[in-house]
C-alpha positions as CSV (number, residue, x, y, z in Angstrom):
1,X,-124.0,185.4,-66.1
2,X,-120.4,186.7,-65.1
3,X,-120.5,190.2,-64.2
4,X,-117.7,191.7,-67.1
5,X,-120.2,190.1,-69.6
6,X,-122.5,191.9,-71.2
7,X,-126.2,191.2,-70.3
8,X,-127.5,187.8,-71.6
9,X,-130.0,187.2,-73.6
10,X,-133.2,184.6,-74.0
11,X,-134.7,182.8,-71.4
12,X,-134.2,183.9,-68.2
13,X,-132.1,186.8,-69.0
14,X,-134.2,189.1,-67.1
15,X,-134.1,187.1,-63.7
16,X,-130.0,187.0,-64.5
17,X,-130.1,191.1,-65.1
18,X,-132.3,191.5,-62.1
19,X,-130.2,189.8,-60.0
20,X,-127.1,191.4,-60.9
21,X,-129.3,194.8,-60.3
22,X,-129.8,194.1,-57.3
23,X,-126.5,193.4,-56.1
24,X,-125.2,196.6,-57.1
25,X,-127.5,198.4,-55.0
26,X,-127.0,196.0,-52.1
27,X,-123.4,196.9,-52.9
28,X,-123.6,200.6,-53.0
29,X,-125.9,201.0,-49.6
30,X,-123.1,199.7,-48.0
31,X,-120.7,202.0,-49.3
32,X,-121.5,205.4,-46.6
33,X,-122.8,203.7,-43.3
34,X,-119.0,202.7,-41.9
35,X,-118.6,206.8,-42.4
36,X,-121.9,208.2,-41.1
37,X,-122.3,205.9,-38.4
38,X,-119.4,207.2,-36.5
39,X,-120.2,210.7,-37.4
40,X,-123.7,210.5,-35.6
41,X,-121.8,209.9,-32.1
42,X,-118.7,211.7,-32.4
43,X,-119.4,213.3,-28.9
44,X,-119.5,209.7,-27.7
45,X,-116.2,208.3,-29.5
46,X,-113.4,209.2,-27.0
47,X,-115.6,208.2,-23.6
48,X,-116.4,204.5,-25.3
49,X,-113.1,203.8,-27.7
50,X,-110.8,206.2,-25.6
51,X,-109.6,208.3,-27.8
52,X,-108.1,211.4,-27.3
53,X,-110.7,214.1,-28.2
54,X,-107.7,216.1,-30.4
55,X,-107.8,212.8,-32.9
56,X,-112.0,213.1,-33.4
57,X,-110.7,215.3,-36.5
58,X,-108.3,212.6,-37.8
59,X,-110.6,209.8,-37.1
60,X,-113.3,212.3,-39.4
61,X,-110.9,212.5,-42.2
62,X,-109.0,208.9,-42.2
63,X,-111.8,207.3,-44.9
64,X,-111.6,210.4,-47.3
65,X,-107.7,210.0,-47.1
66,X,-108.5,206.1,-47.5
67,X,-110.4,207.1,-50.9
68,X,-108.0,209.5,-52.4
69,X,-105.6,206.6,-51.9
70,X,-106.9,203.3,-52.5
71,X,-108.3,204.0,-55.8
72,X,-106.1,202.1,-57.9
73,X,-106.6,198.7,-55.6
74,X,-109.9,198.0,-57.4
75,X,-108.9,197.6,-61.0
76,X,-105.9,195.7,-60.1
77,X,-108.2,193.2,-58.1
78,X,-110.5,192.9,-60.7
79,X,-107.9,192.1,-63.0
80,X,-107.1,189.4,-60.8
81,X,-110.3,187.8,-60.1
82,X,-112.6,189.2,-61.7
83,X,-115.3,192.0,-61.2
84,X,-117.7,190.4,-59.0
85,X,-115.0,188.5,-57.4
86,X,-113.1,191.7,-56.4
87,X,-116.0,193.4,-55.2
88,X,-117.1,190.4,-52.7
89,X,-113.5,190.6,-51.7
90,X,-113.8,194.3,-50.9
91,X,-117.2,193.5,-48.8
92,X,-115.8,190.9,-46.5
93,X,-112.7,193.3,-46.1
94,X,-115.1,196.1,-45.2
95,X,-117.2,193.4,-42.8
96,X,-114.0,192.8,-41.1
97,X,-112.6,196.1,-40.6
98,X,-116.3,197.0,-38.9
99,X,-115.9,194.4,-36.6
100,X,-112.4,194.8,-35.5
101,X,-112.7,198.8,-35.2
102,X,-115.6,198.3,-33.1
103,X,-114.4,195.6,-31.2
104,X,-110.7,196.8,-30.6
105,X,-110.6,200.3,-29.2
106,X,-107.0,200.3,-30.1
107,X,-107.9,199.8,-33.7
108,X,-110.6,202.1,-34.1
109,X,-108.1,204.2,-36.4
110,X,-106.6,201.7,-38.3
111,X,-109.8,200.1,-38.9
112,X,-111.7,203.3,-40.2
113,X,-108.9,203.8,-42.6
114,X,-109.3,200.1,-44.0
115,X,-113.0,200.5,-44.0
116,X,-112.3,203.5,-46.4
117,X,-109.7,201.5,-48.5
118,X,-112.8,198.7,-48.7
119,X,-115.0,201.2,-49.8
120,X,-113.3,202.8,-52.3
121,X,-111.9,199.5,-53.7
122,X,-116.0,198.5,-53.8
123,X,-116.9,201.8,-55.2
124,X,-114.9,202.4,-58.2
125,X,-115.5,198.9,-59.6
126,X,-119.5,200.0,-59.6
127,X,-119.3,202.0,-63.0
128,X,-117.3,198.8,-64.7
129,X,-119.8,196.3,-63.6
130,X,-122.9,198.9,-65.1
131,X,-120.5,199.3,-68.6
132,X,-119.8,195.5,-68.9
133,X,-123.7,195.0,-68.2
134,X,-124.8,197.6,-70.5
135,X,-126.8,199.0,-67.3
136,X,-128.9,202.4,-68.5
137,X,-129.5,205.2,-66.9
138,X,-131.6,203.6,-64.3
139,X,-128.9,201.1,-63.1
140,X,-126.1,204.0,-62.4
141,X,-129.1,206.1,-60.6
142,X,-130.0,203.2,-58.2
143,X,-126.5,202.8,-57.2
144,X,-126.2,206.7,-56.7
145,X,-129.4,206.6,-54.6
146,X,-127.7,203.4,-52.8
147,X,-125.0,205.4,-51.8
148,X,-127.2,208.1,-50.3
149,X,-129.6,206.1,-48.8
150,X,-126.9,203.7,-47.2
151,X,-125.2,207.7,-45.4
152,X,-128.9,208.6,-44.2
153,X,-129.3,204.8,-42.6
154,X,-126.5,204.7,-41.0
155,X,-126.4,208.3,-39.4
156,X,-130.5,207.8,-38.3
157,X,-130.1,204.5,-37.2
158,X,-127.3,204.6,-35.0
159,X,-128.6,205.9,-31.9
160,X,-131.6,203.7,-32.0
161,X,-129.4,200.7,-32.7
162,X,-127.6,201.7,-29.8
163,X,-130.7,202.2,-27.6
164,X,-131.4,198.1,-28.7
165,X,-128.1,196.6,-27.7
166,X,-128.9,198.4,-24.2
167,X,-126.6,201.3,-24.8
168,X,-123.6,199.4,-26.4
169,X,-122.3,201.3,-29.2
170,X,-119.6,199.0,-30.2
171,X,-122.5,196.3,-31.1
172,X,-124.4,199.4,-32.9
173,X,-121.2,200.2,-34.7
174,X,-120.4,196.4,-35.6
175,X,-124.0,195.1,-36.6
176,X,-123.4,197.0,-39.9
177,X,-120.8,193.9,-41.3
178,X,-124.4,192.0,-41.6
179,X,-125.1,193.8,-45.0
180,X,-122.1,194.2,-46.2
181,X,-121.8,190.1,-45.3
182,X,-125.0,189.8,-47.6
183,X,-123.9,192.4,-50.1
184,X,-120.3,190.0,-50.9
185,X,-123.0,187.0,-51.0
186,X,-125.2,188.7,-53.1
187,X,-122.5,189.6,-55.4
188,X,-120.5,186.9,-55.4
189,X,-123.4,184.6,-56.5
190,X,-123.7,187.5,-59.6
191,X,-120.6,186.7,-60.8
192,X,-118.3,184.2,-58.2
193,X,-115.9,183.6,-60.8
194,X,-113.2,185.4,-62.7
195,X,-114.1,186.1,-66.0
196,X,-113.3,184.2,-69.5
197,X,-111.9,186.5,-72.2
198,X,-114.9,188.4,-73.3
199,X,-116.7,187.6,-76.8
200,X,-115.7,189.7,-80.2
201,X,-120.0,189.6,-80.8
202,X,-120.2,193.6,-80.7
203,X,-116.7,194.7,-80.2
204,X,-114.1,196.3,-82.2
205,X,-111.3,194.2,-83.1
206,X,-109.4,196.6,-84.9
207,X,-108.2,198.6,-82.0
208,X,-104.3,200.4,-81.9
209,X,-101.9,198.5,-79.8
210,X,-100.8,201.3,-77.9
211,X,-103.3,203.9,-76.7
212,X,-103.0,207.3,-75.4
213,X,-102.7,206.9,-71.8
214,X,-104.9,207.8,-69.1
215,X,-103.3,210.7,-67.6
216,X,-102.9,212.3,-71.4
217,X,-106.8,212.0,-72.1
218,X,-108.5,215.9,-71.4
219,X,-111.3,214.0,-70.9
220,X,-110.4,211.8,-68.3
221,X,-109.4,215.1,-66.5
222,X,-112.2,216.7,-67.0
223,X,-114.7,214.0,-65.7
224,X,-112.1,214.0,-62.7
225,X,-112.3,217.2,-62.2
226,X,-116.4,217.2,-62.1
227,X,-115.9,214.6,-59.5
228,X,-113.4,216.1,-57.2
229,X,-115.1,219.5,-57.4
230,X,-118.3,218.1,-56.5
231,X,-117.2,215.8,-53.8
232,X,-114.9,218.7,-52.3
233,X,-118.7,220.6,-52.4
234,X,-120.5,217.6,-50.4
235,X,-118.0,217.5,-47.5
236,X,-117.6,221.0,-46.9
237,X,-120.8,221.4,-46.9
238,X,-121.7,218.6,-44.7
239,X,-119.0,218.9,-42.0
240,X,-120.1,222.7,-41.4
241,X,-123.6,223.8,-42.9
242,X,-125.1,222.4,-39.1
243,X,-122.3,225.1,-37.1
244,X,-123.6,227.5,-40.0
245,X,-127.0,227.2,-39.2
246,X,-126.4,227.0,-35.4
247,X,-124.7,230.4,-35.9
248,X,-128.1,231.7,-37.5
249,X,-130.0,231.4,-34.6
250,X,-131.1,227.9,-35.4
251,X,-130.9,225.1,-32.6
252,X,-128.4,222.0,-32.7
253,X,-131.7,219.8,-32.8
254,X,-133.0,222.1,-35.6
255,X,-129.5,222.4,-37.7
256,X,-128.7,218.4,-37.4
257,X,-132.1,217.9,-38.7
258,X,-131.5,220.4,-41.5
259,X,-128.6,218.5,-42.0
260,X,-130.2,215.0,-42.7
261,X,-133.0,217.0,-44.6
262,X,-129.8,218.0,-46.9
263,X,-129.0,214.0,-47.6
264,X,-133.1,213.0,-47.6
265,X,-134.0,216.0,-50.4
266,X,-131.4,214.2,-52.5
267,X,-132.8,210.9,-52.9
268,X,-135.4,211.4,-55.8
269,X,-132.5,213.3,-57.6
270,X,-129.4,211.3,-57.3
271,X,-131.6,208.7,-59.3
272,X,-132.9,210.9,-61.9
273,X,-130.0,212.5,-62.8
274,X,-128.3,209.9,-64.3
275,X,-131.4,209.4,-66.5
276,X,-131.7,212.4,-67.6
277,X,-127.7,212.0,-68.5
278,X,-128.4,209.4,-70.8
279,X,-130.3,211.8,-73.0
280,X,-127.2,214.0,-74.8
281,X,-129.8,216.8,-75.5
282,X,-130.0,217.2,-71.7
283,X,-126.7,216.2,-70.7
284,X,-124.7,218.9,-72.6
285,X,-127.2,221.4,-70.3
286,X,-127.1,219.5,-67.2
287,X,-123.1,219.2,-66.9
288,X,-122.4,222.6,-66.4
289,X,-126.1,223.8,-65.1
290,X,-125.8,222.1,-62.0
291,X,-122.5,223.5,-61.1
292,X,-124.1,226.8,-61.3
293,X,-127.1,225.3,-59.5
294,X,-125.1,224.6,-56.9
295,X,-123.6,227.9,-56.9
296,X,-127.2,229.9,-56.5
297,X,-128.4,227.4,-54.0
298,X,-125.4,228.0,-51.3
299,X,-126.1,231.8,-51.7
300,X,-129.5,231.1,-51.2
301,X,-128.4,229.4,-47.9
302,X,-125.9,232.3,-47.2
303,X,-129.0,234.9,-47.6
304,X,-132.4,233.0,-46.7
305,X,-133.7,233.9,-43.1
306,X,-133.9,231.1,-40.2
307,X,-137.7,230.6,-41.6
308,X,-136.6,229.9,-45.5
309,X,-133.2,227.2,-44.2
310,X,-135.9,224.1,-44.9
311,X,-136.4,225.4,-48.4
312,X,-133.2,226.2,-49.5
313,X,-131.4,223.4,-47.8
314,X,-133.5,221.1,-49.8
315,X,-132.8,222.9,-52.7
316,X,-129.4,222.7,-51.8
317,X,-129.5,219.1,-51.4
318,X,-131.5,218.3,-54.5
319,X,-128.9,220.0,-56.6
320,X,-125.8,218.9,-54.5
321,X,-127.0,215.3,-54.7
322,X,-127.8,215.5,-58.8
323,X,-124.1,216.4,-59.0
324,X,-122.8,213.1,-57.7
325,X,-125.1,211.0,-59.7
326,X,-123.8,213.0,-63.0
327,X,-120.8,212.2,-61.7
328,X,-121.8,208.6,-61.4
329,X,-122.7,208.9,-64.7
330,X,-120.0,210.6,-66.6
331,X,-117.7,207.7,-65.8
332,X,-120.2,205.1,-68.0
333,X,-121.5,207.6,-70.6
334,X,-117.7,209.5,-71.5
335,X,-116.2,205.6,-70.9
336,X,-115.7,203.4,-74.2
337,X,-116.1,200.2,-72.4
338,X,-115.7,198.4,-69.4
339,X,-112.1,198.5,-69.1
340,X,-112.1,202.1,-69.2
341,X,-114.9,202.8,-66.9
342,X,-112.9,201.2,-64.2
343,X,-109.9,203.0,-65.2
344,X,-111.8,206.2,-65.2
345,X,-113.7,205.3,-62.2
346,X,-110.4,204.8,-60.4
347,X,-108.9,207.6,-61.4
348,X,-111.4,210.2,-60.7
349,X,-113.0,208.9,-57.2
350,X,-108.8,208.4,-56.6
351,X,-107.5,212.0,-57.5
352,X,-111.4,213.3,-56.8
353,X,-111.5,212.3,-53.2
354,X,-107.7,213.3,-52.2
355,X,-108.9,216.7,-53.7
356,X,-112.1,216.4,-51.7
357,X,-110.4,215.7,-48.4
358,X,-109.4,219.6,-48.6
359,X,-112.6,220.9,-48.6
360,X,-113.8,220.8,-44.9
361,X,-110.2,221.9,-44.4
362,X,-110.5,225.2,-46.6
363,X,-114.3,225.8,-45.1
364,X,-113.4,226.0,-41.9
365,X,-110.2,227.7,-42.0
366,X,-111.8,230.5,-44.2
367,X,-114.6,230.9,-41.1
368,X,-112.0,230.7,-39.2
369,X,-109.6,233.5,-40.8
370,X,-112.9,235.4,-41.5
371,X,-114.6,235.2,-37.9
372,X,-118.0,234.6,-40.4
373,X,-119.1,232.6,-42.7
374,X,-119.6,235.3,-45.7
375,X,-116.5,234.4,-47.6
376,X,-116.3,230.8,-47.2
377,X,-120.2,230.6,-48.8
378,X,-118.7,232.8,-51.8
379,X,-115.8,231.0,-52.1
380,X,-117.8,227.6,-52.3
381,X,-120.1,229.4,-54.7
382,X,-117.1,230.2,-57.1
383,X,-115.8,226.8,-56.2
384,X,-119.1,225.4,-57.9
385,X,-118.8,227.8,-60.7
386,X,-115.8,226.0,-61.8
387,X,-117.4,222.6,-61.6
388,X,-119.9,224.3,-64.7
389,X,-116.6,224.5,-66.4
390,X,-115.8,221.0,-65.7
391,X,-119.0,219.6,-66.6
392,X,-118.9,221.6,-70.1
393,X,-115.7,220.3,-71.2
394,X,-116.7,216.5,-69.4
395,X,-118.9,216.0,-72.3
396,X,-117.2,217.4,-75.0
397,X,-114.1,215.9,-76.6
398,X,-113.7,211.9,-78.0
399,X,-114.6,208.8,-75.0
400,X,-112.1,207.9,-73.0
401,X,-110.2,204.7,-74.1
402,X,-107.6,202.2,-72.4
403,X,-108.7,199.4,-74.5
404,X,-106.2,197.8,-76.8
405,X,-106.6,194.9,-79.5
406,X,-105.2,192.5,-76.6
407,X,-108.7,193.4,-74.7
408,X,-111.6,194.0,-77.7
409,X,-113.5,197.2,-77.1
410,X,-117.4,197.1,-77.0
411,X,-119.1,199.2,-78.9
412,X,-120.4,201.7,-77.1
413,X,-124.2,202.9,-77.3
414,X,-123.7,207.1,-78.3
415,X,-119.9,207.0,-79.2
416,X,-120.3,210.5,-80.5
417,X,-119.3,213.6,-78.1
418,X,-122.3,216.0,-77.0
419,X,-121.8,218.7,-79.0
């Protein structure tokens, strides 16, 4: 089966579906280690690569600028070649880039910015291969887990990777192209070819010509604006709740382990959550609930003592994490078909990630302004107040469409707005 078909059917059907499961998730675990392995040995960066300690921020922030910009790179590769095609072509991009960052200390710069242009290019074609496959629920929540379970590898494993190649953290660094080698296999062999012109079985013919375009849809914005806010919410919170909880009286040991307690506590919910989505009863409470989730939990963090972090840090995470799978989600459920949830997809991890590059920016200048960590928590807080408002109006208002009658829409399962 080619992966911008929609799922076959009769013999052997499931063993196709499984297959092209499996892939995505492959796929997605690969999408966070090129970031959190380098983040796990900052300290060690400028004595092995030698860099200049002043460019450890830059070299933090290069794949988030990579995201914000690369977006658009996926949908016109797929275009090209085809879905599956494009994503294998991301993956061996993304194996490269490991290698030659690792290997080159000159290029450890230029190759963490490709890595990020791989990984978006990878990333926002995931929603269009789900749409095109008719994937439920389950499929978009195994790819969210992917993605979290790929960051929590790669940050654990580092050191002891390191420890194995006798202390050579280039080799610990470049050993990660191995699964994204076998992701681009395992994808590729989904789908290795560009796709014929799909079937009118279950589409609508009639479509306009001309559509409204993207950029003119509220809903488009809207799911944009869930995913930027929520993203912009992850990395603040991630680049400084350790130096938040170090300033509590709280050790480095104790605070880094809080820290990948945040991303573990996340796991179960970054699969359920887009389950739970697929259900419109739930989903018009669980759009703008978790933003004020989000906003109780980091007071919670702001006014729990040193004893009460573990709790509310896995709160924290729990609801964090169920964020970006509804955001995983939004794209397939508020996308009329597969064209559009790569448009979408593109569009709101494109304009969501340049948005979320400001938010370890804004955290730490606010502490910094503040000489304490009070304002920038409320600030957050109201920060995730707004991403309720987002979520409200994400599910409200007609799909969003770029299909035309030169590419036949499919129908999609719950056209209908939550209302």
């Amino acid at each position: 089966m080619r992966l911008d078909d929609a799922r076959p059917s009769g013999r052997g059907s499931r063993l196709t579906t499984g297959l092209v499961l499996l892939a995505l998730v492959v796929v997605s675990v690969n999408l966070r280690p090129a970031i959190t392995t380098v983040a796990g040995v900052m300290n060690q960066v400028p004595g092995v690569f030698g860099l200049d300690p002043s460019l450890l921020p830059l070299l933090g922030t290069l794949p988030v600028l990579a995201f914000g910009i690369s977006g658009p790179i996926g949908p016109w590769l797929a275009r090209r070649l085809g879905t599956g095609p494009a994503v294998a072509v991301a993956l061996l991009v993304l194996a490269a880039a490991l290698i030659v960052r690792a290997t080159v200390s000159a290029l450890l710069l230029p190759g963490t910015f490709l890595a990020g242009s791989a990984i978006m290019t990878a990333s926002v074609l995931v929603p269009q291969i789900v749409k095109a496959n008719r994937g439920t629920g389950w499929w978009t929540g195994l790819c969210t887990m992917g993605f979290g379970l790929g960051a929590a590898l790669g940050a654990g494993l580092v050191q002891p990777l390191e420890q194995a190649f006798g202390g050579n953290l280039p080799s610990a660094l470049a050993v990660w192209a191995v699964p994204a080698l076998i992701g681009a296999f395992l994808i590729h062999r989904s789908g290795g070819r560009p796709t014929a012109a799909p079937t009118t079985a279950g589409t609508i013919t009639g479509a306009p010509d001309v559509v409204t375009p993207l950029r003119k849809q509220r809903t488009a914005w809207a799911v944009t604006a869930f995913f930027g806010l929520q993203a912009m919410l992850y990395f603040a919170i991630t680049s400084w709740l350790a130096v938040y909880l170090v300033s509590r009286g709280l050790s480095p040991a104790d605070s880094a382990a809080l820290l990948a307690w945040f991303s573990i506590a996340g796991l179960p919910a970054s699969l359920l959550a887009p389950v739970l989505a697929g259900r419109p009863a739930i989903l018009r409470i669980m759009a703008p609930g978790l933003g004020l989730s989000v906003a109780l939990a980091l007071l919670g963090v702001l006014a729990a003592p040193a004893e009460l972090q573990f709790l509310m840090v896995g709160v924290l995470g729990i609801v964090q994490s169920a964020g970006f799978g509804l955001a995983m989600a939004l794209v397939v459920i508020r996308s009329a078909g597969p064209q559009s949830a790569g448009r979408l997809s593109a569009m709101s991890q494109g304009f969501g990630f340049a948005l979320a590059s400001l938010g370890p920016l804004g955290a730490g200048l606010l502490h910094t302004i503040t000489g304490g960590w009070e304002v920038t928590f409320w600030v957050l807080a109201a920060e995730a107040v707004v991403l309720a408002g987002a979520g409200f109006l994400a599910v409200r208002g007609p799909l969003v469409s770029v299909e035309s009658a030169e590419t036949p829409q499919q129908v999609p399962a719950n056209p209908s707005p939550v209302r």
